[in-house]
C-alpha positions as CSV (number, residue, x, y, z in Angstrom):
1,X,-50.6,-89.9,-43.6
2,X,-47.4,-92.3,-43.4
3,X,-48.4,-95.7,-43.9
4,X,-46.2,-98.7,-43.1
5,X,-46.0,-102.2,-44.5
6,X,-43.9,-105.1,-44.3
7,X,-42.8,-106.4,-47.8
8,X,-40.0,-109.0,-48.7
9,X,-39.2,-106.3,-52.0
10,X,-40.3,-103.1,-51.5
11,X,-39.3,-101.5,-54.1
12,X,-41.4,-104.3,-56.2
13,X,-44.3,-103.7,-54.2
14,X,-44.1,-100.1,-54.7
15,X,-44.2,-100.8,-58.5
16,X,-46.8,-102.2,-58.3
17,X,-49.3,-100.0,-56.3
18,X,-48.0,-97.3,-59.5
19,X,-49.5,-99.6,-61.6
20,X,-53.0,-100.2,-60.0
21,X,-52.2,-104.2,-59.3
22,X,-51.4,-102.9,-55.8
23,X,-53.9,-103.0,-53.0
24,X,-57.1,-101.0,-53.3
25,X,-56.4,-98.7,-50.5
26,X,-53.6,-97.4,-52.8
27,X,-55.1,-97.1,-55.9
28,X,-57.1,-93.5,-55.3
29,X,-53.6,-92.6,-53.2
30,X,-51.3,-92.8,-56.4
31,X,-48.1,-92.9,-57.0
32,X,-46.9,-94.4,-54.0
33,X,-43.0,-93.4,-53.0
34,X,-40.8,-95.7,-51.0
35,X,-39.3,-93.6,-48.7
36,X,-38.0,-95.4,-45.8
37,X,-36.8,-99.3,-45.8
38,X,-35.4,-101.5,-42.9
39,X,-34.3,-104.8,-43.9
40,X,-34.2,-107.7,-40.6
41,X,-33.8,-111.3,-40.8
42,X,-36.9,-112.8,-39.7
43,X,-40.7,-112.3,-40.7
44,X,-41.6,-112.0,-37.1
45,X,-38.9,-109.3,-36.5
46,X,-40.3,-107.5,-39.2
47,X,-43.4,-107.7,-38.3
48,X,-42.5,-106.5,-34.4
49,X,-41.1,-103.5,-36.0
50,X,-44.1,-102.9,-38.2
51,X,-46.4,-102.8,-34.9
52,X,-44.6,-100.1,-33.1
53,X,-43.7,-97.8,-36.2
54,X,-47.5,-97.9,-36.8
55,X,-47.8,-96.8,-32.9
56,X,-45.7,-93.8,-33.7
57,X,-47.2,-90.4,-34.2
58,X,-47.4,-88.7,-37.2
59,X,-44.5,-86.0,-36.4
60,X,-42.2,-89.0,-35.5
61,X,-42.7,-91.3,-38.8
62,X,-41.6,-87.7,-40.5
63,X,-38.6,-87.5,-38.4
64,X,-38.0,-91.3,-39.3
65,X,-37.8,-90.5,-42.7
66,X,-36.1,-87.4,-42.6
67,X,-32.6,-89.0,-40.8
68,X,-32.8,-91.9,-43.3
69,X,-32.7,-89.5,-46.6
């Protein structure tokens, strides 16, 4: 599974899921890895984005990844 979240610091929020003050869903999924990151300069852009990434299939949120590493 490839989740996706909007977060204003992800690499913060990443932190703290390693660190069980994350949310539950995360805590019997641990450690978390940031692996992929778009910045944008509003919260409703972000949050556009967030809707169709999450409509993508599995296979395609691996090729996401893989051209941004």
């Amino acid at each position: 599974m490839v989740p996706f979240t909007v977060a204003t610091q992800p690499t913060l929020s990443a932190a703290a899921h390693n660190s069980g003050r994350g949310a539950k869903y995360t805590r019997s999924r641990l450690p978390v890895e940031l692996v992929f990151a778009e910045c944008f300069s509003t919260k409703s852009e972000a949050l556009k984005r967030e809707a169709a990434l999450k409509k993508l299939g599995h296979a395609e949120k691996l090729s996401l990844i893989s051209q941004t590493i």
